[in-house]
N, CA, C and O atoms as CSV, one atom per row, in Angstrom:
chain,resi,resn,atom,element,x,y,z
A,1,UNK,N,N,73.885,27.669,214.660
A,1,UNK,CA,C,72.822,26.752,214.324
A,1,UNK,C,C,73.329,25.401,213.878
A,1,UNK,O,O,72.407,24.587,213.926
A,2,UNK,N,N,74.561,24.827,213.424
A,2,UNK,CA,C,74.913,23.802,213.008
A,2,UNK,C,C,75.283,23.264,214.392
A,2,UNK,O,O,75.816,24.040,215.185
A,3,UNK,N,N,74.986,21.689,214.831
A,3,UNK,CA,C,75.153,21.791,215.935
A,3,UNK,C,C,75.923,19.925,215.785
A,3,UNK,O,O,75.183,18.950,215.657
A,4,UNK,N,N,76.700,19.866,215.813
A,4,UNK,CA,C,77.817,18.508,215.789
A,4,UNK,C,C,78.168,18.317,217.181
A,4,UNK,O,O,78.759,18.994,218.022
A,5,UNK,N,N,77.386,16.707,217.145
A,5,UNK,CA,C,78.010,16.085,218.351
A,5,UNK,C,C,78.484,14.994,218.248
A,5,UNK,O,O,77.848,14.056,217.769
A,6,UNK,N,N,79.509,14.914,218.611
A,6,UNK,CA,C,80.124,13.139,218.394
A,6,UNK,C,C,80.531,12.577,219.712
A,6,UNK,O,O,80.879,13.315,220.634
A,7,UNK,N,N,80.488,11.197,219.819
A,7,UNK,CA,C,80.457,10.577,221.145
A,7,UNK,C,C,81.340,9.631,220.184
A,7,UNK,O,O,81.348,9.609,218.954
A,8,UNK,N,N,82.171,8.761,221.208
A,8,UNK,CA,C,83.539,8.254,220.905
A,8,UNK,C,C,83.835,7.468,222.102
A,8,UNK,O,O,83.746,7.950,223.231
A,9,UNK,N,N,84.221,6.145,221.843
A,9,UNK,CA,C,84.199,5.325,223.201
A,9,UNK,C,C,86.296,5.617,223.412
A,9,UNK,O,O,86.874,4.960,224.278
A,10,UNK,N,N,86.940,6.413,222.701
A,10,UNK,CA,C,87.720,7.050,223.387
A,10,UNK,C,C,88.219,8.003,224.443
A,10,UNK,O,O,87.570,9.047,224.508
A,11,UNK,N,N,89.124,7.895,225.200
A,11,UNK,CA,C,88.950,8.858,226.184
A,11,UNK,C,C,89.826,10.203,225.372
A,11,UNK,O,O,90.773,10.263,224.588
A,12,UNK,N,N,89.259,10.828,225.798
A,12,UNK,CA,C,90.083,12.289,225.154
A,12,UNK,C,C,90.502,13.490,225.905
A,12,UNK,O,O,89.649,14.268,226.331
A,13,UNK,N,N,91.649,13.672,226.075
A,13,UNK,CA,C,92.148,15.005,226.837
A,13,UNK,C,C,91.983,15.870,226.412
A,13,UNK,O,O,91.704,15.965,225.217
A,14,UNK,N,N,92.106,17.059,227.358
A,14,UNK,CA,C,91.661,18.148,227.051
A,14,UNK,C,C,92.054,19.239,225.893
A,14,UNK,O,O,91.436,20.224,225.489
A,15,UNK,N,N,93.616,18.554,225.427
A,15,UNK,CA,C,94.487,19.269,224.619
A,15,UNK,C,C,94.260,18.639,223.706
A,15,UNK,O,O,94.768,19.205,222.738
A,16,UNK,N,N,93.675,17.578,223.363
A,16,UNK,CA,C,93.218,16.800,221.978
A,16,UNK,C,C,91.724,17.521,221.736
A,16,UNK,O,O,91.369,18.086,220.702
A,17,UNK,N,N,90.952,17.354,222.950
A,17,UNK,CA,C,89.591,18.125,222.841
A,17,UNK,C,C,89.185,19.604,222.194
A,17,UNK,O,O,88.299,20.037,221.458
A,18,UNK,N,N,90.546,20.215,223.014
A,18,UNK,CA,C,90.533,21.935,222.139
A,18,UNK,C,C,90.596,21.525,219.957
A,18,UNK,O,O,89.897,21.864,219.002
A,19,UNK,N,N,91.979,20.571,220.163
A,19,UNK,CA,C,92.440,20.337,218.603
A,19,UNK,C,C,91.085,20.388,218.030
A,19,UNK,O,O,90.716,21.312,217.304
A,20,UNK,N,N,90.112,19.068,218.468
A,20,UNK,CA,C,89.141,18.919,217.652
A,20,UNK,C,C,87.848,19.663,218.023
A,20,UNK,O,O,86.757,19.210,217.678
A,21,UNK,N,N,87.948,20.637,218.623
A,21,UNK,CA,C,86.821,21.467,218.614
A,21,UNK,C,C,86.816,22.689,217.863
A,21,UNK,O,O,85.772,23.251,217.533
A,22,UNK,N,N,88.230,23.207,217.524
A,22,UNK,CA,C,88.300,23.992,216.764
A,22,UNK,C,C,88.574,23.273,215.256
A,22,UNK,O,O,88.626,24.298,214.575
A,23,UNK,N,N,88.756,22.300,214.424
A,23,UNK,CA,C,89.148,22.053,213.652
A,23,UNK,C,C,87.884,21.752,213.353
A,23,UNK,O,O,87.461,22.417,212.408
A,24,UNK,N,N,87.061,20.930,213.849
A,24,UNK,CA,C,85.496,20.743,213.544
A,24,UNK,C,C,84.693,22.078,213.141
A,24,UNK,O,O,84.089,22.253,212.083
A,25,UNK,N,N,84.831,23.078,214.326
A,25,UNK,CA,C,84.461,23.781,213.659
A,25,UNK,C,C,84.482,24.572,212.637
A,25,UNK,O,O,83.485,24.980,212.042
A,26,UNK,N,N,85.794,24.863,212.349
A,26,UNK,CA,C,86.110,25.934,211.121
A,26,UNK,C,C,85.535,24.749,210.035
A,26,UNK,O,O,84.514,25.183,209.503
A,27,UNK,N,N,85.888,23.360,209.537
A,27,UNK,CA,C,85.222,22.521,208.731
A,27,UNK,C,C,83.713,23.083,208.695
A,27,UNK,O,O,83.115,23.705,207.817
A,28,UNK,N,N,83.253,22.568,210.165
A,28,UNK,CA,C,81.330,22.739,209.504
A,28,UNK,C,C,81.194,23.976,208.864
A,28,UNK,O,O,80.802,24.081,207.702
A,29,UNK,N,N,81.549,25.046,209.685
A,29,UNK,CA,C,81.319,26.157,209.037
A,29,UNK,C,C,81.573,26.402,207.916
A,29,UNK,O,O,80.670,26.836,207.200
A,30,UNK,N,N,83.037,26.182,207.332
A,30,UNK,CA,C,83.077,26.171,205.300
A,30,UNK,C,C,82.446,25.500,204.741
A,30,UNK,O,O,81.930,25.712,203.643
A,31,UNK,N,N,82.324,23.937,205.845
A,31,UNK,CA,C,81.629,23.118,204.179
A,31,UNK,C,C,80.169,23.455,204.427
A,31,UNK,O,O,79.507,22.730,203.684
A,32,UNK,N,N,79.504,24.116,205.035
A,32,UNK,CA,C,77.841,24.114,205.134
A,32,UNK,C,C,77.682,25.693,204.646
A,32,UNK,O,O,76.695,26.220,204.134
A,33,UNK,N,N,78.748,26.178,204.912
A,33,UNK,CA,C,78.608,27.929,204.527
A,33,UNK,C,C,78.060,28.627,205.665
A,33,UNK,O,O,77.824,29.751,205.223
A,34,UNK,N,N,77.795,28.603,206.626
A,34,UNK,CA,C,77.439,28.936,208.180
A,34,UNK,C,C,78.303,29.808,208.861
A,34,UNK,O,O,79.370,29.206,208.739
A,35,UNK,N,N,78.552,30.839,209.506
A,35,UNK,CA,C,79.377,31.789,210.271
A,35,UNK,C,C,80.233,30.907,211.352
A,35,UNK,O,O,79.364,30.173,211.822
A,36,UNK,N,N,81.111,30.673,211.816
A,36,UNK,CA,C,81.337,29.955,212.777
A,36,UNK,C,C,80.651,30.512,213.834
A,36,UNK,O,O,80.336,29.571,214.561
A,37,UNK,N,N,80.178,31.750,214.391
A,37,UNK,CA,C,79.664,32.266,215.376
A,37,UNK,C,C,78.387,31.613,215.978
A,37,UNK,O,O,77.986,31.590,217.141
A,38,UNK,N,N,77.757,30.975,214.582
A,38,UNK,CA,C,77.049,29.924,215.235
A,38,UNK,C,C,76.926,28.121,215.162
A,38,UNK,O,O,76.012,27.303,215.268
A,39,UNK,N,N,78.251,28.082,214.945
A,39,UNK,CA,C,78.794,26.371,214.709
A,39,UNK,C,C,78.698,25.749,216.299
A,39,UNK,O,O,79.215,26.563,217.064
A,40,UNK,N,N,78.337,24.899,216.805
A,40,UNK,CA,C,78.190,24.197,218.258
A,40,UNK,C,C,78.970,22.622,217.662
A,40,UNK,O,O,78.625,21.797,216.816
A,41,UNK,N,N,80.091,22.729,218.536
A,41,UNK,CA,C,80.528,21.113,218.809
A,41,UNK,C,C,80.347,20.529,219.710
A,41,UNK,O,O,80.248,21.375,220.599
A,42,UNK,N,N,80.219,19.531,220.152
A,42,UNK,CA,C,79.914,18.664,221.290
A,42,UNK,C,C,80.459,17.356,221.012
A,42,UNK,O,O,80.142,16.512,220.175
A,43,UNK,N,N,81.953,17.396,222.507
A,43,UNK,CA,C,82.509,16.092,221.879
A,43,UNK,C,C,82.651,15.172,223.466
A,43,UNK,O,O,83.153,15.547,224.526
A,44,UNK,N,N,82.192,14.256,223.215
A,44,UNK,CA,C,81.889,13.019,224.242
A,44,UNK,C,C,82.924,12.117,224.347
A,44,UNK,O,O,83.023,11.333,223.403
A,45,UNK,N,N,83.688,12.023,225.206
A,45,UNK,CA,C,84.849,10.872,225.083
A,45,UNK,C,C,84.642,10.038,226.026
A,45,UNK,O,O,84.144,10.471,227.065
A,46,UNK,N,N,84.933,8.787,225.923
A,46,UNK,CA,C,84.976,7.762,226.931
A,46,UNK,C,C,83.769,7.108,226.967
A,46,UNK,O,O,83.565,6.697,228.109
A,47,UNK,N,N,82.969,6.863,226.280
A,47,UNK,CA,C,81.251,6.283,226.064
A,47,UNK,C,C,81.431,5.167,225.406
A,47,UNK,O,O,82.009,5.051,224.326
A,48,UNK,N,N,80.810,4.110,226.215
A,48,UNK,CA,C,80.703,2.565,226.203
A,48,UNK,C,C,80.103,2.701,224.503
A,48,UNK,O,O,79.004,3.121,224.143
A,49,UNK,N,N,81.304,2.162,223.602
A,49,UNK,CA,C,80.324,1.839,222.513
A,49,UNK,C,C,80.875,0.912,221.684
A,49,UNK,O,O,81.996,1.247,221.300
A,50,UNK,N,N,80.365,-0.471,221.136
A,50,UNK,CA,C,80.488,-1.568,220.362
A,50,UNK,C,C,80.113,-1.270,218.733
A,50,UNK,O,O,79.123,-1.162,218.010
A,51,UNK,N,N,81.201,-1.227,218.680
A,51,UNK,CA,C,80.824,-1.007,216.368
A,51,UNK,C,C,81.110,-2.655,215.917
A,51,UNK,O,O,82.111,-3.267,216.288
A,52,UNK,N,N,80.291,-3.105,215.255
A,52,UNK,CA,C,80.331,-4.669,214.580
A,52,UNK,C,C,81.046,-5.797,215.638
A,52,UNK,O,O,81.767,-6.749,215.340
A,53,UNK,N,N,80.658,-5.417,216.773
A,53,UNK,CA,C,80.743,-6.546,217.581
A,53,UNK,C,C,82.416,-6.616,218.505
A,53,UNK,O,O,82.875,-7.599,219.086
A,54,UNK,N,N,83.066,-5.187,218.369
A,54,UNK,CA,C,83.933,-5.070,219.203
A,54,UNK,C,C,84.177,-3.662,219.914
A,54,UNK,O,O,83.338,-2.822,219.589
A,55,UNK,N,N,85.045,-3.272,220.720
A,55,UNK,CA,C,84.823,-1.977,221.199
A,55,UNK,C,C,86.563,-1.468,221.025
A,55,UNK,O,O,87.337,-1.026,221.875
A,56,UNK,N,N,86.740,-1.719,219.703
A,56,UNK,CA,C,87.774,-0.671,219.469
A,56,UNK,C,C,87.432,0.649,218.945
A,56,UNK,O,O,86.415,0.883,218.292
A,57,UNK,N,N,88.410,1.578,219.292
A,57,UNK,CA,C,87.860,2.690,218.695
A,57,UNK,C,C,86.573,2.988,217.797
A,57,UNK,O,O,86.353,2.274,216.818
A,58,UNK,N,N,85.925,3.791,218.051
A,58,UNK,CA,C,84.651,4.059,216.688
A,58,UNK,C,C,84.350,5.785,217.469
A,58,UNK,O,O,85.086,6.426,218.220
A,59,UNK,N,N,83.406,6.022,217.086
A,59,UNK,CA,C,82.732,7.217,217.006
A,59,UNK,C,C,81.026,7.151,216.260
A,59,UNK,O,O,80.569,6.203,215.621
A,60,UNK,N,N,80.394,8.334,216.553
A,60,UNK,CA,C,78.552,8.263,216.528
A,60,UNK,C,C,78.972,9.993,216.768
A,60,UNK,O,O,79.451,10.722,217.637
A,61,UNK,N,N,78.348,10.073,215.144
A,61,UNK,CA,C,78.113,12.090,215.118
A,61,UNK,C,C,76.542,11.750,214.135
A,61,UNK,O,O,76.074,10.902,213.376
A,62,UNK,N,N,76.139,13.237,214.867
A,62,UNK,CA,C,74.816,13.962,214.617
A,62,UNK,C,C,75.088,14.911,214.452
A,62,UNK,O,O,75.803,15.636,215.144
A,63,UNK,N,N,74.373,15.197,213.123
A,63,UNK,CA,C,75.099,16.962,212.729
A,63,UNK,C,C,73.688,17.644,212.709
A,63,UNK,O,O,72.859,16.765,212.475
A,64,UNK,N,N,73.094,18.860,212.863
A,64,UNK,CA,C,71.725,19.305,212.995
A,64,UNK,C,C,72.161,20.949,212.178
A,64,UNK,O,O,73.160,21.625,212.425
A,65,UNK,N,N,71.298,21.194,211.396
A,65,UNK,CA,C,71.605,22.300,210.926
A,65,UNK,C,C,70.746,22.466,210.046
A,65,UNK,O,O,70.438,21.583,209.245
A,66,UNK,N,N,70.009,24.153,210.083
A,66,UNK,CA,C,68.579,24.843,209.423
A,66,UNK,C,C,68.961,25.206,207.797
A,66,UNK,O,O,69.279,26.367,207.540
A,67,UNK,N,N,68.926,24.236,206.757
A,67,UNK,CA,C,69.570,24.288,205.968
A,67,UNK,C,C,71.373,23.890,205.603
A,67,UNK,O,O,72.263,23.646,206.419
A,68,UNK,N,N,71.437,23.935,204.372
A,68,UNK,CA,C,72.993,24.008,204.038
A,68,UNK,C,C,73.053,22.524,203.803
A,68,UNK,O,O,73.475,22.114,202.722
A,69,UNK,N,N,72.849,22.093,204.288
A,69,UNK,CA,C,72.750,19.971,204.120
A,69,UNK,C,C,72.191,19.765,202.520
A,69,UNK,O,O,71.176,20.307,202.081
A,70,UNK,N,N,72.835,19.114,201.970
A,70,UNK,CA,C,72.566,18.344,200.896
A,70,UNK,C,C,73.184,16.670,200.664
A,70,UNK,O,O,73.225,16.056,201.730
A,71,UNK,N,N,73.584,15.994,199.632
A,71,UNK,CA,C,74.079,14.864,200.012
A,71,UNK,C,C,75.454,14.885,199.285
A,71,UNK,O,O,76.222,13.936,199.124
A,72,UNK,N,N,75.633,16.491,198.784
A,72,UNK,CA,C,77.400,16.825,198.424
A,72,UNK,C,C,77.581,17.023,200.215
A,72,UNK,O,O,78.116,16.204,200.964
A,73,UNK,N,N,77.305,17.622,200.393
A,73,UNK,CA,C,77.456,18.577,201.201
A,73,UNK,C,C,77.846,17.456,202.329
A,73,UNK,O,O,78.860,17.637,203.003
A,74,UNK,N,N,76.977,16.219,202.541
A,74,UNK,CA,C,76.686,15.881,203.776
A,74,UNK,C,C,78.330,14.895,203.582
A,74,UNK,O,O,79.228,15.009,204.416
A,75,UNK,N,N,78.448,13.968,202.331
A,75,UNK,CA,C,79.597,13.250,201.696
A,75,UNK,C,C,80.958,14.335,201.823
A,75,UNK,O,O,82.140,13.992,201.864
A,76,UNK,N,N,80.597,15.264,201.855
A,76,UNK,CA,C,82.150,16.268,202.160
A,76,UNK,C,C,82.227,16.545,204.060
A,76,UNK,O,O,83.227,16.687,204.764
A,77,UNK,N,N,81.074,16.543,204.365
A,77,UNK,CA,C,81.239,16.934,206.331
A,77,UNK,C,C,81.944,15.075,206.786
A,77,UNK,O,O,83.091,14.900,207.198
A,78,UNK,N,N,81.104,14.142,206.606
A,78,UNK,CA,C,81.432,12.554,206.884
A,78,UNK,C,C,82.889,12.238,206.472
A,78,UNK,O,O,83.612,11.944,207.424
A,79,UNK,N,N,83.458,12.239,205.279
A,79,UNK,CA,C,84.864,12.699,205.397
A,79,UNK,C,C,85.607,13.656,205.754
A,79,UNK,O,O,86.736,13.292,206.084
A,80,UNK,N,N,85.370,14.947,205.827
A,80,UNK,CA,C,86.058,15.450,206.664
A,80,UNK,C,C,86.322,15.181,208.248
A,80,UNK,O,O,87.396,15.033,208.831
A,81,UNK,N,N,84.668,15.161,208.878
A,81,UNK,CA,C,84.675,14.673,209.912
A,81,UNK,C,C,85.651,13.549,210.622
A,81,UNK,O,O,86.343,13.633,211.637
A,82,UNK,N,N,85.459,12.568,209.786
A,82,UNK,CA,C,86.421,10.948,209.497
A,82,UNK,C,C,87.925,11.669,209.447
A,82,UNK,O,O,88.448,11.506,210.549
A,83,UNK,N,N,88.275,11.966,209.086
A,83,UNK,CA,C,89.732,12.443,208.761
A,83,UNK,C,C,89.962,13.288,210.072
A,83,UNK,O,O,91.152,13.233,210.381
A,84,UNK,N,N,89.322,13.946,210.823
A,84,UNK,CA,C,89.613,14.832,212.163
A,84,UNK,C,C,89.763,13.881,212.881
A,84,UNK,O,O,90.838,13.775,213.472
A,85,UNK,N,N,88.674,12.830,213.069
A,85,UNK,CA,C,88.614,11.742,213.845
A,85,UNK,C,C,89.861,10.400,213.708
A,85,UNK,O,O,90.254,9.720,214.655
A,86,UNK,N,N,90.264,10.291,212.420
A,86,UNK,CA,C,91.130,9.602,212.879
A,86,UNK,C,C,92.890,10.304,213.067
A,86,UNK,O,O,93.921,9.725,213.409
A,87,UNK,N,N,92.675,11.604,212.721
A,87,UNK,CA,C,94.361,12.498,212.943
A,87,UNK,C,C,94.091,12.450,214.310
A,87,UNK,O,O,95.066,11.877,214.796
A,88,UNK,N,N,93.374,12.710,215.126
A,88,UNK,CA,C,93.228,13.427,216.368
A,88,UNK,C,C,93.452,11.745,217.307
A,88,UNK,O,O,94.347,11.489,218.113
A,89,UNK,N,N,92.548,11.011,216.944
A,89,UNK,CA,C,92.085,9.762,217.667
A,89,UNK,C,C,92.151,8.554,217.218
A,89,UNK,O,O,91.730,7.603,217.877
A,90,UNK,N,N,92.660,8.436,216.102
A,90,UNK,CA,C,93.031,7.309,215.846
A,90,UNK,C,C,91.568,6.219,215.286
A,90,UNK,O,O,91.888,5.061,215.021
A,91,UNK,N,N,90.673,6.437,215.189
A,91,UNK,CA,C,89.478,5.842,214.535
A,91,UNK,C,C,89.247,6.074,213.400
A,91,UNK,O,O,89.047,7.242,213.068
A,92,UNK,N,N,89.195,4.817,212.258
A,92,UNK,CA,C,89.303,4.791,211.340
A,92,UNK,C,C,87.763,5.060,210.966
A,92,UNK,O,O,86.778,4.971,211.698
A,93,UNK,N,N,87.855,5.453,209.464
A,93,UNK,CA,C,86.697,6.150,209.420
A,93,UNK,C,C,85.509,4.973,208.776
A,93,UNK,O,O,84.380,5.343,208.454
A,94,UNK,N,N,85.914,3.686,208.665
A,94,UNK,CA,C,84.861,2.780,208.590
A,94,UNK,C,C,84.507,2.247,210.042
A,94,UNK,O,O,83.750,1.283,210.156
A,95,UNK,N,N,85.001,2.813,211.043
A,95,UNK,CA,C,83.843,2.830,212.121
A,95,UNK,C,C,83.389,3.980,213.202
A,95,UNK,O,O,83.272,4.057,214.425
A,96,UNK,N,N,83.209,4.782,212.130
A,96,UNK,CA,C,82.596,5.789,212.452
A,96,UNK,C,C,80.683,6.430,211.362
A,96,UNK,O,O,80.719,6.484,210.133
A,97,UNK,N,N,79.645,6.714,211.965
A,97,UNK,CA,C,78.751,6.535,211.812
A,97,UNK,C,C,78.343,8.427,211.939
A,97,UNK,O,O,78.484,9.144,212.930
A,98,UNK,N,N,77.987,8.687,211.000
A,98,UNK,CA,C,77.290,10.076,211.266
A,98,UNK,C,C,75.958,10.151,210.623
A,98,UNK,O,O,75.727,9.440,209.645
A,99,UNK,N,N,74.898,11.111,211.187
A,99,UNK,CA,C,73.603,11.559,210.824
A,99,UNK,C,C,73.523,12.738,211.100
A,99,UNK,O,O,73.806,13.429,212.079
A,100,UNK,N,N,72.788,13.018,209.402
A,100,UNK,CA,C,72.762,14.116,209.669
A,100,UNK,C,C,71.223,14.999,209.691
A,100,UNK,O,O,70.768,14.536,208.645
A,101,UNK,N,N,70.247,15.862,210.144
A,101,UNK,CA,C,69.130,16.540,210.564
A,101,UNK,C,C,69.487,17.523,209.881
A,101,UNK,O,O,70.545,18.024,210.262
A,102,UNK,N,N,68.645,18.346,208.361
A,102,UNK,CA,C,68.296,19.611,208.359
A,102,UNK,C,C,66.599,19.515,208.478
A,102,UNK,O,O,65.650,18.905,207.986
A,103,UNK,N,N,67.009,20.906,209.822
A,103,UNK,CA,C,65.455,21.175,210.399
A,103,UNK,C,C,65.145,22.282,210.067
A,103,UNK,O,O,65.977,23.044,209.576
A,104,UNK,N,N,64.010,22.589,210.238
A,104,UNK,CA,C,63.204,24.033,209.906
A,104,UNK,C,C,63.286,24.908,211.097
A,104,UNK,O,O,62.982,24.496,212.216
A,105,UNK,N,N,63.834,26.529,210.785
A,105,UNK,CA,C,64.102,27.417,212.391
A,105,UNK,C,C,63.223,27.226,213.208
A,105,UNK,O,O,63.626,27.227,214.372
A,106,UNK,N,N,62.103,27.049,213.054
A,106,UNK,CA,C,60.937,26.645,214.540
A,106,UNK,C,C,60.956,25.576,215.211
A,106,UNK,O,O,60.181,25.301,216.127
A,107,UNK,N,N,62.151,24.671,214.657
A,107,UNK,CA,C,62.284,23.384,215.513
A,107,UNK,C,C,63.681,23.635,216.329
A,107,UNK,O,O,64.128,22.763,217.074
A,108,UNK,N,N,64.275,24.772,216.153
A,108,UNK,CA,C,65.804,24.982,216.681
A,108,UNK,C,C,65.727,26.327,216.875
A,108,UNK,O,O,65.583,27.288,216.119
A,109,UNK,N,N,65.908,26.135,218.535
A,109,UNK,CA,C,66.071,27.031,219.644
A,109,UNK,C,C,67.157,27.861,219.823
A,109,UNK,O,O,68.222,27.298,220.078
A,110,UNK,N,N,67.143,29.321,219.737
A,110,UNK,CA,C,68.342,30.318,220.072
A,110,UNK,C,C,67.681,31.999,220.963
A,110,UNK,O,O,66.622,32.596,220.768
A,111,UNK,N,N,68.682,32.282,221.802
A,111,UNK,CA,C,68.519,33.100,222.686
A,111,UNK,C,C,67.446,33.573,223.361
A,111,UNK,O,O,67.278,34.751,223.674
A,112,UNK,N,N,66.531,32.435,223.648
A,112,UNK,CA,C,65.064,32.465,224.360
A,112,UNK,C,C,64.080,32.373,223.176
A,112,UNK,O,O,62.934,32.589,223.569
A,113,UNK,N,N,64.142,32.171,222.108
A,113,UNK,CA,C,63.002,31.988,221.099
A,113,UNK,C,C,63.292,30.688,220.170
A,113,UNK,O,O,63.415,29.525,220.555
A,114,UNK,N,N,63.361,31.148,218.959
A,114,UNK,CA,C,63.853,30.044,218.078
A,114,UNK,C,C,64.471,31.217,216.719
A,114,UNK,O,O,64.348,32.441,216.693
A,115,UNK,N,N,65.155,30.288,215.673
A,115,UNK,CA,C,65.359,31.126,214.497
A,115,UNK,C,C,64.098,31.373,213.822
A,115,UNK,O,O,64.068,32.063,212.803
């Protein structure tokens, strides 16, 4: 149910892609308290994107998740997040931008129904 997507006007290989798909996830999952079994990453590389008027490195995450979000909670995922993002990729974490969605299970869809 936690569902992190970040888009990144970096290009990213596939062996950087595994790094940060598993490192993201074991993060969301501790800091939100969530099973990893249902942690979803989604990572976008190579997407046209301008942060304060240039197109060096940056990043744009949306984190969605039915509970567990607070604004400890959300201040511990945004740095962590930031810190994956710039070991992995080199984007510093003042231009990087995250939001985050806690929704109610009838708005978030799993195995033909919803939670």
């Amino acid at each position: 149910m936690p569902t992190l997507n970040v888009y990144t006007n970096v290009p990213v290989d596939a062996v950087i892609a595994s790094d940060i798909l598993r490192d993201a996830t074991k993060a969301v999952a501790k800091i939100i308290g969530k099973p990893e079994s249902y942690v979803m990453i989604l990572l976008n590389g190579g997407v046209p994107i301008a942060f304060a008027g240039t197109e060096g490195p940056a990043a744009y995450g949306e984190l969605i998740s039915i509970g567990g979000l607070s604004p400890t909670v959300n201040a511990k995922l945004s740095s962590t997040i930031a810190d994956i993002l710039q070991s992995k990729l080199s984007i510093d974490s003042s231009r990087f931008y995250i939001k985050f969605f806690d929704v109610q299970r009838s708005f978030f869809g799993f195995n033909g129904s919803t939670f």
